[in-house]
C-alpha positions as CSV (number, residue, x, y, z in Angstrom):
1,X,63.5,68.9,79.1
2,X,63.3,72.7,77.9
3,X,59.8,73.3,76.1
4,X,59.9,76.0,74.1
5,X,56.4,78.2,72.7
6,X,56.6,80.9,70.5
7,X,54.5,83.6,70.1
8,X,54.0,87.3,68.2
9,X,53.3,85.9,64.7
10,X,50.6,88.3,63.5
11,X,48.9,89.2,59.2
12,X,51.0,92.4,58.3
13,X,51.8,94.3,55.3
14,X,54.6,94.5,53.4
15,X,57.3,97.3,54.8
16,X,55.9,96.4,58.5
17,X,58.0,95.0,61.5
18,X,57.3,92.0,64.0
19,X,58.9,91.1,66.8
20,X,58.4,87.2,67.7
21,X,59.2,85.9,71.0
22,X,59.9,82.2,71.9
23,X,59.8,81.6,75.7
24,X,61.3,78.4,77.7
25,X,59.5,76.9,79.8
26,X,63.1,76.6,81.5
27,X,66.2,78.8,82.3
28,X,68.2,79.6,79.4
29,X,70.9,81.4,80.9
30,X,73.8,78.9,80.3
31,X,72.4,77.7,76.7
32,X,75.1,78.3,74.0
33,X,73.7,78.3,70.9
34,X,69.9,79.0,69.8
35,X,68.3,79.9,66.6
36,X,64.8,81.0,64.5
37,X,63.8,78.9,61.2
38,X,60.6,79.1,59.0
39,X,58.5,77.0,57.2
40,X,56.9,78.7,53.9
41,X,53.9,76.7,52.5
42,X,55.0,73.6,50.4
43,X,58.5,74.5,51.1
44,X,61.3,73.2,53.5
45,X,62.1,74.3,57.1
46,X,64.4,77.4,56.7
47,X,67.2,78.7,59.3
48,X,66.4,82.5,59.3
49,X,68.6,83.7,62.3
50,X,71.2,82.2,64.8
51,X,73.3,83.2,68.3
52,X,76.5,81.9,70.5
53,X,75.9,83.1,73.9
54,X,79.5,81.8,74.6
55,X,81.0,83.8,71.8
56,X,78.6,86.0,71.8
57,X,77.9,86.1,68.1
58,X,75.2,86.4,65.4
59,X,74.6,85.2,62.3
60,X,71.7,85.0,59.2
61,X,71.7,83.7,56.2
62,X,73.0,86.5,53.5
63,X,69.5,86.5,51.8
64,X,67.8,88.3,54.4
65,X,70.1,91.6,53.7
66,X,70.2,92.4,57.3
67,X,66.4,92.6,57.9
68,X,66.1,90.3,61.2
69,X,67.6,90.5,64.5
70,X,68.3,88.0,66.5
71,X,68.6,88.7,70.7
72,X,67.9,86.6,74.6
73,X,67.3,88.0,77.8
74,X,68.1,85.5,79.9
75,X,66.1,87.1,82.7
76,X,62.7,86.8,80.8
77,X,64.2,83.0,79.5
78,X,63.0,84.4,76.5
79,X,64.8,84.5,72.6
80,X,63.3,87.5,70.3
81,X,63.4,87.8,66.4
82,X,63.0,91.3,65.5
83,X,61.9,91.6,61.8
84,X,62.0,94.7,59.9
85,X,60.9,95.6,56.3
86,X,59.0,92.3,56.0
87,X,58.2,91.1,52.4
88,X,55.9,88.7,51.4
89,X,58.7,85.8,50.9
90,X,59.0,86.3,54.5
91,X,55.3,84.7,54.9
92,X,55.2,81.3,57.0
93,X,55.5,79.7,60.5
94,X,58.4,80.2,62.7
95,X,60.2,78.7,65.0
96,X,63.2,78.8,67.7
97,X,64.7,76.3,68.7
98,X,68.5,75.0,70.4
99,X,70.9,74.1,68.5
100,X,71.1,71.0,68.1
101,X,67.3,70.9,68.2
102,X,65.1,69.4,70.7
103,X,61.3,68.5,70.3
104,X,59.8,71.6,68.4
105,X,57.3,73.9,69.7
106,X,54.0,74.7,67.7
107,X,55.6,78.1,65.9
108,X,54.0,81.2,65.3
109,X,52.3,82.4,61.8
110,X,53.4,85.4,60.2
111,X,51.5,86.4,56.9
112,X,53.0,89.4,55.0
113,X,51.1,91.0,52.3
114,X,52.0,93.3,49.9
């Protein structure tokens, strides 16, 4: 089964960019659908960012105003979130994951302060 470890999660300040990187331990070439999701503290596991290799198609929830970006190369079996203009709402772990999910992986901090 695909394991998935993400990494880049890093203390920044507000205004700053990240770009996270979530690696497979498999190929991910022919995977349709994958996505990004965070955990702030004491709050519920949030979907943040989203892709349709077949379609070929993006999406993120409307609160984020355009902010992250969502992209694969298939060659690296890697998935990226690019962040940009980070706030300090954006603080908390994050993870990728298929969709539907399989086991997650241990996520990746990202602490914004202003």
């Amino acid at each position: 089964q695909v394991q998935l470890v993400e990494s880049g999660g890093d203390s920044v300040q507000a205004g700053r960019s990240l770009r996270l990187s979530c690696t497979a331990s498999t190929s991910i070439e022919h995977i349709d659908r994958m996505g990004w999701y965070r955990q702030a503290p004491g709050k519920q596991l949030e979907w943040v960012a989203g892709m349709s290799s077949t379609v070929g198609s993006t999406n993120y929830p409307d609160s984020l105003e355009g902010r992250f970006t969502i992209s694969k190369d298939n060659a690296k079996n890697t998935l990226y979130l690019q962040m940009n203009s980070l706030k300090p709402e954006d603080t908390g772990i994050y993870y990728c994951n298929l969709i539907p999910p399989i086991p997650w992986g241990q996520g990746t901090q990202v602490t914004v302060s202003s």
